[in-house]
N, C-alpha and C positions, 0 to 999 in steps of 0.2 A: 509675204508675211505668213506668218503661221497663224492655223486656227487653232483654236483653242480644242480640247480634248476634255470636255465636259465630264466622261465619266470617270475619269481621271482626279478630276476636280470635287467631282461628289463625294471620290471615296476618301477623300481626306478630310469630310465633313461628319464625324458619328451621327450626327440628326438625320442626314437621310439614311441611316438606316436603321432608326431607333424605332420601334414598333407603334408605338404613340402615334407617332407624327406621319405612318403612312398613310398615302392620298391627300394628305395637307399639303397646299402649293403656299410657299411665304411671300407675302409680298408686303412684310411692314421691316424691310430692309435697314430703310432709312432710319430706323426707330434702336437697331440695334439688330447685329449682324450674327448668325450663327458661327460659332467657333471650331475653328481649324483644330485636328487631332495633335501638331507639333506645341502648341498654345497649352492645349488641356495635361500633353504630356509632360510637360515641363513644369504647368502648375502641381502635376499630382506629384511630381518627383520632390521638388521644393518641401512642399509641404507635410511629407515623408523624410526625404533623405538630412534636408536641408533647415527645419523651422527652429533655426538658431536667431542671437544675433549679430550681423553680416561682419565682416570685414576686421575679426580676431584670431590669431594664429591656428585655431584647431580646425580640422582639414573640415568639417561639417561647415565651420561659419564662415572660412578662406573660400570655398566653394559656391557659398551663398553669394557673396561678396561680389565673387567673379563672375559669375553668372547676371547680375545685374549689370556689372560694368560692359559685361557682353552685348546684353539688350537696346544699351545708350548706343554702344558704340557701331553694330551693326545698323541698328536704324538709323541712325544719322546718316552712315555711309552710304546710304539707299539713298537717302532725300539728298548727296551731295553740301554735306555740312559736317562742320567738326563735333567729334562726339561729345565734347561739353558745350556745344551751343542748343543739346533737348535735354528739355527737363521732365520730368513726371510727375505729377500731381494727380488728386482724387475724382478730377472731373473736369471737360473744358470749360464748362460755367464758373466753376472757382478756381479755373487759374486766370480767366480772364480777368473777378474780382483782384484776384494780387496783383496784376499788373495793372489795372486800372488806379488802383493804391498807390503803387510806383509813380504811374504819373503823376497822380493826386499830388504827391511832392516835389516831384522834380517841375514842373509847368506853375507860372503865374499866371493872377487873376489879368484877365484881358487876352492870354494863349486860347487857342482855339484848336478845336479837334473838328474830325468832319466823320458822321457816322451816314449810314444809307436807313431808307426804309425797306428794304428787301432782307435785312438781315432774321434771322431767329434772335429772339430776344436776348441769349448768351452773347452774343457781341455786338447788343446795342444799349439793352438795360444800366451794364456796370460803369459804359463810359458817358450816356446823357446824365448819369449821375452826378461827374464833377461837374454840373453848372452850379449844384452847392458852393463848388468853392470861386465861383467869379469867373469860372473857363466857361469859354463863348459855345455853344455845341450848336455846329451845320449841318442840314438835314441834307445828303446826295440824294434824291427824290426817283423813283422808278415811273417809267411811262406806266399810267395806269389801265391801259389795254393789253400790251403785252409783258410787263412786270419786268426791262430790259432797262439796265444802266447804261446811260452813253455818256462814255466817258469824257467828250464836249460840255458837259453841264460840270460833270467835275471839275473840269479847268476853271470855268465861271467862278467857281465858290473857294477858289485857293488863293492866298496870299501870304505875305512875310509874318503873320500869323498863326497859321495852321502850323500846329506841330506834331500832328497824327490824324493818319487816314486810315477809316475801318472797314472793311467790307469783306461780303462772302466770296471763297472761289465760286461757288455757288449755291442758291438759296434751298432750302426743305420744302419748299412749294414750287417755287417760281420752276427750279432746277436748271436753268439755262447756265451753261458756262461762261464767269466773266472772263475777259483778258486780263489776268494777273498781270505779267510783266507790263504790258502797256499803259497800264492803270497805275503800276506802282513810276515808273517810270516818269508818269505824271508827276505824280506828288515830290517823289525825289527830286525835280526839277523847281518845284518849289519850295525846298527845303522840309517836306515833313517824314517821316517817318512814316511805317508801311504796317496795318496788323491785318492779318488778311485769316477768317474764317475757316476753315478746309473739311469741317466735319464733314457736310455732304457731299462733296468732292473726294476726299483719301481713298474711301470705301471700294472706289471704281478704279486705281490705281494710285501708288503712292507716289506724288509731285518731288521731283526734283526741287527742291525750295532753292539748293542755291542757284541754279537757274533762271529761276523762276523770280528773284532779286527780291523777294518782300524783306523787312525787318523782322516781324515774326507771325510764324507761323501755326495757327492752333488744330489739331482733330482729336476724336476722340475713338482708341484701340477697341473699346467692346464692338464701335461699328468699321471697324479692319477686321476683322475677327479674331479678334483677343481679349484679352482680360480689360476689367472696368478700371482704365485709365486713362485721364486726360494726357494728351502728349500736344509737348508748348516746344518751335524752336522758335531761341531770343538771338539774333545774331551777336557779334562779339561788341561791336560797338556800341550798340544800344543798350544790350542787358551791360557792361561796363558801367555806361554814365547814368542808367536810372539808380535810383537810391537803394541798398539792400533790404530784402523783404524776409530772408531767415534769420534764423541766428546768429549775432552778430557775428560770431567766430566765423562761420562758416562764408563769410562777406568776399571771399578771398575765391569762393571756387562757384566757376559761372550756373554749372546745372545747381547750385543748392542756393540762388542769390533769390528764387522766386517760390519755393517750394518752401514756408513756413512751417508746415504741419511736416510728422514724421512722415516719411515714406511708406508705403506698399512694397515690404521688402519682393515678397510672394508674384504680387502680379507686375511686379518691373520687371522681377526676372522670366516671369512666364513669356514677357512679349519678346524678346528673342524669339518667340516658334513664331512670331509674325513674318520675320526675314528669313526662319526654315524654311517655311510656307513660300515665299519668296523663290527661294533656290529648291525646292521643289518641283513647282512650275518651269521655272526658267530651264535647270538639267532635264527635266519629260519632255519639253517642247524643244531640246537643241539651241538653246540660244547660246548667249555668248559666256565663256568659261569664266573669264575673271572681272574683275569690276562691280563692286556692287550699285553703281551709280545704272550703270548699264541694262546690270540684268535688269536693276528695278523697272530702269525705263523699259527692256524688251517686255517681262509681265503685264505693265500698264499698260502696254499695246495690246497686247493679248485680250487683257481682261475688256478694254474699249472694244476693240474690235468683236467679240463676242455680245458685250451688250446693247452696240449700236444695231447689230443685225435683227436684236430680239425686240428690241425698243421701235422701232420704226412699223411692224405691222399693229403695236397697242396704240401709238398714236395715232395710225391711219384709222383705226378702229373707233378713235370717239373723239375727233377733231370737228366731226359735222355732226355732234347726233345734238338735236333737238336738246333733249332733255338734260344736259350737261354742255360745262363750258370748261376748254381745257384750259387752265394755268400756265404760260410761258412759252415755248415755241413748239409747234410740230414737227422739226428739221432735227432728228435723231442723233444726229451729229454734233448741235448745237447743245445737247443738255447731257443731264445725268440722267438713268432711267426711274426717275421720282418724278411720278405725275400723277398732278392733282387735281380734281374736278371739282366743280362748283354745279352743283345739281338744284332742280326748285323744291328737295326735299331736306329731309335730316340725314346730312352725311353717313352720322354713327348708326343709323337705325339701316341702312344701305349695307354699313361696313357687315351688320351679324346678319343680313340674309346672303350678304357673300360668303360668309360663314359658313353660310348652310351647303355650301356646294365645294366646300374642302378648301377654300381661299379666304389664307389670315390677311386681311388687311386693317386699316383702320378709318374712322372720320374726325374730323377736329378742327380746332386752330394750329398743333403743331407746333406751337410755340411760336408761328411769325404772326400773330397779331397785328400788327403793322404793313406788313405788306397785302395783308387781306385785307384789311382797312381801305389801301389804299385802293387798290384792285375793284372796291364794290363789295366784294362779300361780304354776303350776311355772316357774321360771327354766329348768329344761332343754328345757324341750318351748318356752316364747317365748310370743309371740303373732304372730299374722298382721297386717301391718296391711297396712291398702289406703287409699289418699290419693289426692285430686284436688284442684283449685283452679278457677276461674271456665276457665281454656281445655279444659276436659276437654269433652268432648261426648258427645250421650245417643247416639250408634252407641256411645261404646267405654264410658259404662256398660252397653246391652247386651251386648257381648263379656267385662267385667269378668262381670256374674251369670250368663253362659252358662259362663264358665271355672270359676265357684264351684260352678257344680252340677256341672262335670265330675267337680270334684275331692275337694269336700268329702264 
């Protein structure tokens, strides 16, 4: 397997070499991901060459037009899905509210969903919601010591009922990786439908979805590093039979049956440099030439294998210390590199004297509320999290664990 070639990696990041930002080590990854030079390049060009509107004979707005249709259609091809099965929207919290709408209509009072307590409030919030309308909503329940779904307790709570199952690929705290496939495989076998999380997951490599079998798929491109857009795939059958959510007219065409609000002409098309990015890496590291299902997969090897390597000495670093308790497992392999502590102090008051020693991180809820609930944590003290992704490098995880013994 190839290693990853880090400086290689950085130089397509202008923040590490923006004057501001040196001696800052980032580690609020999870929070929102610094953006790749093919991404900014394509925005600045848009918004210069191209800020018409899209998809009208004159070569500025045919341009636009296609450049979008680019974006759809390469990223799809990455995740192994047809390019009108992703759509783009303003954010994954409200695309999740439009498809939660969708069910809101298609499902009767006595239908039943099954959501987790491990989720971020974005794919838990919009669908404990329809118990307004009489839908039954099942809590999947996380062990509350190691914050780990086992998918045995799932099978418990399904039946000729359940017509959607929600969960993370993995959580913004807990960060351990579920078993997609085995999990959705589950539910399929009882007839529900599959909506499966992937914000904190994408960032570290982009999932094969059709593989990976869920019904749809949600993350969010500012933390791929791109532009601030939610990215939703609905597969064919599903987005087909839920009821349309745009404009009537547009009822007809799958990426526009969920996306109400106009488009982002600008950063749909910017994310195209997310799949440049893509074939970037993949052509510098010798992978494989054609396939973009492939390459995506060689990158997300890459990018894991890089950040398992750097991930495993932060966990051995604060697994046993007194003063903090880590969040979800120590086995490097098993997670995303998002780890969160629960300290006997104020997380955020922790996070600005890591400040002080050139390490952005942050303290908080995070938005999982719930699975910190569940876990024990004090909501007022937070937890600490500290995040990387594949451009992090081992100098600034040694400045990360030189600043945790400062502080901790």
């Amino acid at each position: 397997m190839s290693t990853l070639d880090i400086n290689f990696v950085r130089s397509q990041f202008p923040a590490f070499s923006e004057p501001s930002l040196q001696g800052q080590a980032f580690f609020e990854n999870a929070g929102g991901s610094y953006t790749c030079k093919p991404v900014l390049d394509r925005l600045t060009r848009y918004y210069t060459q191209r800020k018409v509107q899209p998809y009208a004979p004159y070569d500025a707005s045919r341009l636009a037009g296609e450049e979008m249709d680019e974006a759809r259609a390469r990223m799809a091809a990455i995740m192994g899905v047809d390019a009108d099965e992703l759509s783009f929207g303003p954010s994954t919290t409200q695309n999740t509210y439009v498809l939660a709408q969708a069910f809101r209509q298609w499902m009767q009072p006595g239908d039943a969903i099954v959501v987790t307590n491990q989720d971020h409030e974005a794919n838990s919030g919009p669908w404990r919601r329809l118990a307004d309308e009489g839908i039954e909503v099942r809590e999947w329940q996380i062990d509350p010591e190691s914050g780990s779904l086992n998918p045995q307790d799932l099978e418990d709570i399904l039946d000729e009922k359940v017509r959607l199952v929600c969960f993370p690929h993995c959580s913004n705290v807990v960060g351990e990786i579920n078993p997609v496939t085995e999990i959705t495989a589950i539910a399929h076998a009882a007839g529900a439908f599959v909506c499966v999380d992937g914000v904190s997951y994408a960032p570290h490599g982009f999932p094969n979805v059709g593989d990976l079998g869920p019904d749809i798929y949600l993350f969010s491109a500012y933390k791929t590093y791109g532009p601030h857009q939610g990215c939703m795939v609905i597969r064919r059958a599903l987005g087909e039979l839920l009821p349309n959510q745009g404009h009537y007219f547009n009822g007809d065409v799958l990426y526009q049956r969920f996306t109400p609000a106009g488009p982002d002409h600008a950063q749909i098309a910017a994310s195209a440099g997310m799949a440049d990015y893509v074939d970037l890496l993949c052509e510098h590291h010798d992978g494989p030439g054609t396939g973009a299902a492939a390459r995506g997969a060689f990158v997300h090897d890459l990018m894991r294998g890089h950040e398992i390597a750097l991930l495993q000495p932060v966990l051995d670093a604060v697994k046993d210390r007194n003063a903090a308790r880590l969040i979800g497992t120590s086995d490097a392999s098993r997670r995303a590199p998002t780890v969160a502590l629960a300290l006997n102090r104020n997380a955020e008051s922790v996070a600005a004297s890591l400040a002080s020693h050139g390490v952005m991180a942050g303290g908080g809820d995070f938005y999982a509320v719930r699975p910190l609930q569940a876990m024990g944590v004090d909501l007022g003290q937070g937890v600490l999290r500290v995040s990387f992704t594949h451009y992090t490098s081992k100098r600034e995880i040694d400045q990360l664990l030189n600043a945790l013994d400062a502080v901790l």
